[in-house]
C-alpha positions in Angstrom: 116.3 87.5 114.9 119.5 86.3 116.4 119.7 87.5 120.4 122.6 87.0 122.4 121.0 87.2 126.6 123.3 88.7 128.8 123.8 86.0 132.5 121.6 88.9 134.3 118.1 87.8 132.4 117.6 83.7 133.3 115.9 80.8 131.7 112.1 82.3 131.5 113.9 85.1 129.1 115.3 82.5 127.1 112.2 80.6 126.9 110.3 83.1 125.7 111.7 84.7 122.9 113.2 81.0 121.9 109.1 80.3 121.9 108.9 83.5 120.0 111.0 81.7 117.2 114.3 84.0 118.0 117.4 82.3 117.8 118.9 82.9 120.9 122.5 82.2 122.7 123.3 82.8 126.2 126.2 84.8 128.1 126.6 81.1 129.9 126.1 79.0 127.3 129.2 80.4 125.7 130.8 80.4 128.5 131.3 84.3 128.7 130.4 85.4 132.2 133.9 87.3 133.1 134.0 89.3 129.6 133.6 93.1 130.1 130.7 94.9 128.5 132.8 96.1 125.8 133.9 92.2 125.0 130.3 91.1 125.3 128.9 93.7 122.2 131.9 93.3 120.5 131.3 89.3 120.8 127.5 89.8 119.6 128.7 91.9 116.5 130.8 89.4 115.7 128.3 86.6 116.2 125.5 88.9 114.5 123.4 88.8 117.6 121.7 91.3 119.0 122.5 92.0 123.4 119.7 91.8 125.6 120.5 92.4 129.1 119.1 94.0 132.3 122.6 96.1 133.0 121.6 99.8 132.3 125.4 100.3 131.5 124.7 99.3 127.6 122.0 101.9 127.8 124.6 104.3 126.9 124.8 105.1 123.8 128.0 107.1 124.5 129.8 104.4 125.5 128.0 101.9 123.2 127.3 103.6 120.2 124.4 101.6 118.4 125.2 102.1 114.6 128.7 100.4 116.0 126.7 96.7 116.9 124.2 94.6 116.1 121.8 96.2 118.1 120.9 96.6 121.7 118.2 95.9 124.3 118.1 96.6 127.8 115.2 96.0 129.7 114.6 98.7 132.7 112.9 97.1 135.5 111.2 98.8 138.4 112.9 99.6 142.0 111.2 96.1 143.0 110.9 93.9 140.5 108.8 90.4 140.0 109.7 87.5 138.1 106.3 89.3 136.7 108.1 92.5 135.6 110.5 90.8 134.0 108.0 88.9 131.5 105.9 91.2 130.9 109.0 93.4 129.8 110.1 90.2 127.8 106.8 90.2 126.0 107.2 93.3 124.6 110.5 93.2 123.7 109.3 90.3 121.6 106.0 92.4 120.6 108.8 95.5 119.3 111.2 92.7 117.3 108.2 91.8 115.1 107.5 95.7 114.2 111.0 97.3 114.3 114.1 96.6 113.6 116.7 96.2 116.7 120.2 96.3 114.3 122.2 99.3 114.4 119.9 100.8 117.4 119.4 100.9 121.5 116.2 99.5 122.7 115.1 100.9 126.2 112.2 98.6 126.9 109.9 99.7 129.8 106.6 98.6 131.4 104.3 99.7 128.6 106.9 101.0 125.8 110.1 100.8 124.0 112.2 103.5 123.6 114.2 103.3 120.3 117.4 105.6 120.1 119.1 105.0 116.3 121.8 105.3 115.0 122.8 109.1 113.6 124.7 109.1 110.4 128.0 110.6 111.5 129.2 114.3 110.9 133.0 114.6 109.8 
């Protein structure tokens, strides 16, 4: 799957899901660090990449609304979190890519589970 990793996740993110056979870009290898949120999804619709970031304002799905991007991830780490938490949250984000699909939907991915919300199909 293409992933596009938000500057907030770091090189072990990158690492792993690169190892995981993802094709993944960076927020600073692109050299996109002062876009604002909306810039960044649009961006990674654009690009066909999927956002994963740690930045619980993509978690809305108000503001962000999946079936509008390429899919989005955001991983939720604890109150005080290890370099640990964040792999272990990396690992199954990369365990949920190889039984769901990410496009079109809002990953919250937790210690221990993903929560998936989809797209609706809209109501005029």
């Amino acid at each position: 799957m293409k992933l596009k990793l938000d500057e907030n996740l770091g090189s072990r993110g990158l690492e792993l899901l690169t190892a995981a056979g993802h094709d993944v870009a960076t927020v600073p290898q692109q050299g996109m660090q002062s876009v604002t949120d909306a810039e960044l999804v649009v961006a990674c619709h654009a690009e066909g990449r999927a956002l994963v970031s740690l930045d619980l304002d993509f978690a809305n799905p108000l503001r962000f609304p999946p079936r509008n991007f390429s899919g989005i991830a955001v991983l939720r780490m604890p109150r005080k979190p290890t370099e640990e938490d964040l792999v272990s949250l990396v690992k199954g984000l990369v365990a949920g890519l190889e039984r769901e699909e990410l496009k079109g939907n809002l990953w919250i991915v937790e210690q221990g589970r993903i929560r998936i919300f989809q797209h609706s199909p809209r109501r005029d």
